[in-house]
C-alpha positions as a Markdown table, in Angstrom:
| # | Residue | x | y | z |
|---|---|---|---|---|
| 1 | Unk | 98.2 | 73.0 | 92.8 |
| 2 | Unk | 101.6 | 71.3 | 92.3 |
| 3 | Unk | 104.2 | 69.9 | 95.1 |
| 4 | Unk | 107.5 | 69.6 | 94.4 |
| 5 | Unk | 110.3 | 68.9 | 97.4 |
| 6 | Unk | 113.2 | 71.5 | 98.0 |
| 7 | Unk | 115.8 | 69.8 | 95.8 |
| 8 | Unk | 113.5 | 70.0 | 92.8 |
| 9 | Unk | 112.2 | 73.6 | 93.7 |
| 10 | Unk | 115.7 | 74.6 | 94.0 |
| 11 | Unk | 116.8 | 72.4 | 91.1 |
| 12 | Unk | 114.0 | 73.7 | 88.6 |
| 13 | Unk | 112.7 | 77.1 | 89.9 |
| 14 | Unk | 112.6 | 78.8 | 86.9 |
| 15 | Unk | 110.1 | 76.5 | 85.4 |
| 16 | Unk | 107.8 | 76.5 | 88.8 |
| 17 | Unk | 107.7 | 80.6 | 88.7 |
| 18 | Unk | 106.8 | 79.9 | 84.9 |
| 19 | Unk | 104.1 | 77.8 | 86.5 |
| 20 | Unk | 102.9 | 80.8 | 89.2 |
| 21 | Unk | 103.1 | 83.4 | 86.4 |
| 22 | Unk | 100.3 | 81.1 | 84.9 |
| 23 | Unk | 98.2 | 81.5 | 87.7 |
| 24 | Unk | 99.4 | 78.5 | 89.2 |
| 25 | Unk | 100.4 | 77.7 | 93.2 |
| 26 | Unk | 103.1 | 75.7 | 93.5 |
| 27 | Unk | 103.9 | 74.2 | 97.4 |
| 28 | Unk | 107.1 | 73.0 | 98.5 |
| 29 | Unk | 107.6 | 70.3 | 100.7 |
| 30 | Unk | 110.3 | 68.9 | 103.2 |
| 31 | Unk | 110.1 | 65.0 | 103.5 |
| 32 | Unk | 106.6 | 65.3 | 102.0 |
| 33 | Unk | 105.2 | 67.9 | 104.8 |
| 34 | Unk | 104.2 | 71.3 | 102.9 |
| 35 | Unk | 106.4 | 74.3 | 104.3 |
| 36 | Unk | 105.9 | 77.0 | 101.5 |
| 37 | Unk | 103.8 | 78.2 | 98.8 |
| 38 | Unk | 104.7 | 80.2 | 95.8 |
| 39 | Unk | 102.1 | 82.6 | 94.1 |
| 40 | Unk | 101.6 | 85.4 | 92.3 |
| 41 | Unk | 102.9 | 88.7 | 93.5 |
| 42 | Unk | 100.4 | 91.1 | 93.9 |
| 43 | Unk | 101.8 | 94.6 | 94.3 |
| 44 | Unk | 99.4 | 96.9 | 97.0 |
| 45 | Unk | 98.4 | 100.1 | 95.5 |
| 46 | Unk | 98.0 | 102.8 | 98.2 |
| 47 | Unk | 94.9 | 104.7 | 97.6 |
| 48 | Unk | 96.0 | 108.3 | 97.1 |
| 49 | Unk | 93.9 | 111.1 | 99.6 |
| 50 | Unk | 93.7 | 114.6 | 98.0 |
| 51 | Unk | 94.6 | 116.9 | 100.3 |
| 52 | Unk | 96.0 | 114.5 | 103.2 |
| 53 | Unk | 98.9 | 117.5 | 104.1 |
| 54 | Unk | 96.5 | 120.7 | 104.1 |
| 55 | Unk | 97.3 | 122.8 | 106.6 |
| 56 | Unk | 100.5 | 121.0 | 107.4 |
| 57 | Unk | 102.7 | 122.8 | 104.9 |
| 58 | Unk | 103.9 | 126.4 | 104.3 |
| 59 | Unk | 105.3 | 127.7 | 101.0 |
| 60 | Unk | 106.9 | 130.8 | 101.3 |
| 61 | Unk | 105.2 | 134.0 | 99.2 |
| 62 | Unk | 108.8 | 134.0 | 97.5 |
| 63 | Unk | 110.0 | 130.7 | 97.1 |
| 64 | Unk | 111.0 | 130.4 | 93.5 |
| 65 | Unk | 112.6 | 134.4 | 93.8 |
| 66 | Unk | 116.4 | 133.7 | 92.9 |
| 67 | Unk | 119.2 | 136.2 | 93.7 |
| 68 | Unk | 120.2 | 137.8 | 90.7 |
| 69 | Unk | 123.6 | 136.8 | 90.9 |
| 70 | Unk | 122.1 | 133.0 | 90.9 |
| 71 | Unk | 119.6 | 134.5 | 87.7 |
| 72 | Unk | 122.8 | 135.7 | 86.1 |
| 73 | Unk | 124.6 | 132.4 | 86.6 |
| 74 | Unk | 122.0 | 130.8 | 84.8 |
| 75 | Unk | 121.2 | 133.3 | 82.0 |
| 76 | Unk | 117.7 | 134.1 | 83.6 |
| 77 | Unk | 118.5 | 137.5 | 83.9 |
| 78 | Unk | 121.2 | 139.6 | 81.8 |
């Protein structure tokens, strides 16, 4: 784990997220005292649940039904 100070986190951060993308932490310091640590992001999946919304949502028997003039408009229909 490396500690650099604020000036040289701000002054060279591209080379410290080079660091963290190596697996690497990298604390930051004010006057010596650790106030932040950089590491990898780790994005959260959210576990998908079939069927989390049955019973909560009602397709009408004729939802995809267009008027004909809308049909016509769009060369579905002659």
């Amino acid at each position: 784990m490396k500690q650099v100070n604020i000036h040289e986190a701000k002054t060279h951060l591209s080379a410290l997220l080079q660091l963290v993308e190596q697996g690497k932490e990298v604390i930051i310091a004010r006057k010596g005292k650790p106030i932040a640590k950089l590491t990898e992001f780790k994005e959260k999946k959210k576990k998908r649940t079939l069927g989390r919304m049955k019973g909560q949502i009602k397709i009408a028997d004729d939802f995809d039904v267009l008027p004909d003039d809308i049909a016509r408009a769009f060369g579905m229909i002659d």
